[in-house]
C-alpha positions, 0 to 999 in steps of 0.5 A: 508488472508495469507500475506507473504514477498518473497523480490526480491533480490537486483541483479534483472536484470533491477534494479526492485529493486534500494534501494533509501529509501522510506518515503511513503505518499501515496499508489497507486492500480493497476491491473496486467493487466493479466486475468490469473496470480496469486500473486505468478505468479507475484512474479515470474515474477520479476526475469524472466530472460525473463522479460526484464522491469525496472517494479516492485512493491511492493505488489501484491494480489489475493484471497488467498494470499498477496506478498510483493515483495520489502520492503515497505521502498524502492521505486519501479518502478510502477507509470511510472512518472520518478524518481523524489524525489515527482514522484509516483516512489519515493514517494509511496507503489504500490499494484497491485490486480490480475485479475485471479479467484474470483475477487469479494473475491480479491477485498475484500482482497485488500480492507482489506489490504489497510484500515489495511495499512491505520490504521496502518499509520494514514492515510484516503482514500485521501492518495489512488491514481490510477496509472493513477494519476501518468502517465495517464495510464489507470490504475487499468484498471478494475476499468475505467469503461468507463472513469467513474472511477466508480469501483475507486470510489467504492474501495475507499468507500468499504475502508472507510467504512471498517476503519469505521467498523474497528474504535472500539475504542470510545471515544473523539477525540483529536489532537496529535501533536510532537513538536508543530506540529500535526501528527495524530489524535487519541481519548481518551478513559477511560484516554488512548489515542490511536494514530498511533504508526507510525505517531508519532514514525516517527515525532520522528525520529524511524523507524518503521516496521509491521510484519503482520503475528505476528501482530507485531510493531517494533520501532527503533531509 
């Protein structure tokens, strides 16, 4: 899958993107709401000048491509609940999943997107939230089923299990912790232990970037 960053700069009308620095704990789905847009389509849309709504997002994913919008260290406005510093707006990476074509290959997509965001962050599928969670809209809407919220309970299995697919390294599993204070899990393995790089390189005060194109971690303090 192609992913590839195209940032809205940041004189987009209606201040789609403020630049109030993020720390994000959690990553929040949605779906466009538009049967016939692709991700570049989306993209687009956030300078329309016809688009006159303070909306944006930072990812948006179809079925052969994924756009990142607004870097993942700033705040997007997806999560309608305010700009609270603990508000979904303030507080989360939003990733809207298109609706338009193979939405089976789309959703497998996403599915890969989000366990390889969740790897690299050290987080596990109770760091996924709905937009509904934020704001009560009934979003990602294809995922509502009737109120049963079976298609959201699916995603999020089809994510865990992909981390679990993922998981090739074996070994014992160990706390690791900064200062006293646990930050990740990890697992030792022939007397190297492997941990996120960015739960522990953050607890130690580094910023840290992941260029997905060349596989690449970048730390920075």
């Amino acid at each position: 899958m192609i992913y590839r960053k195209d940032h809205i700069p940041r004189t987009t009308a209606c201040k789609r993107r403020p630049g109030f620095a993020m720390s994000a704990t959690t990553i929040t789905i949605h779906n466009t709401g538009n049967p016939s847009s692709s991700a570049a389509g989306e993209r687009t849309w956030l300078t329309n000048p016809s688009n006159n709504r303070q909306a944006s997002y930072h990812i948006v994913v179809d079925s052969k491509e994924t756009v990142e919008c607004l870097p993942l260290t700033e705040n997007a406005w997806h999560s309608g609940d305010g700009s609270g510093s603990k508000s979904g707006n303030r507080t989360s990476i939003g990733i809207e999943i298109c609706e338009s074509g193979n939405y089976s290959q789309t959703l497998d997509n996403a599915v890969d997107l989000v366990a390889s965001m969740l790897k690299e962050r050290g987080w596990g599928v109770d760091r996924l939230r709905r937009h509904f969670d934020w704001s009560g809209k009934i979003c990602p809407r294809l995922m509502y089923d009737g109120g049963k919220w079976t298609g959201w309970t699916a995603f999020k299995a089809m994510v865990a299990a992909k981390l679990k697919e993922d998981d090739d390294v074996k070994g014992e599993e160990v706390t690791v912790k900064v200062n006293g204070k646990k930050v990740a899990d990890g697992v030792i393995d022939a007397g190297v232990t492997y941990t996120p790089a960015r739960a522990v390189a953050e607890a130690l005060g580094a910023t840290v970037k992941y260029d997905a194109v060349s596989k690449t971690v970048n730390i920075t303090k």
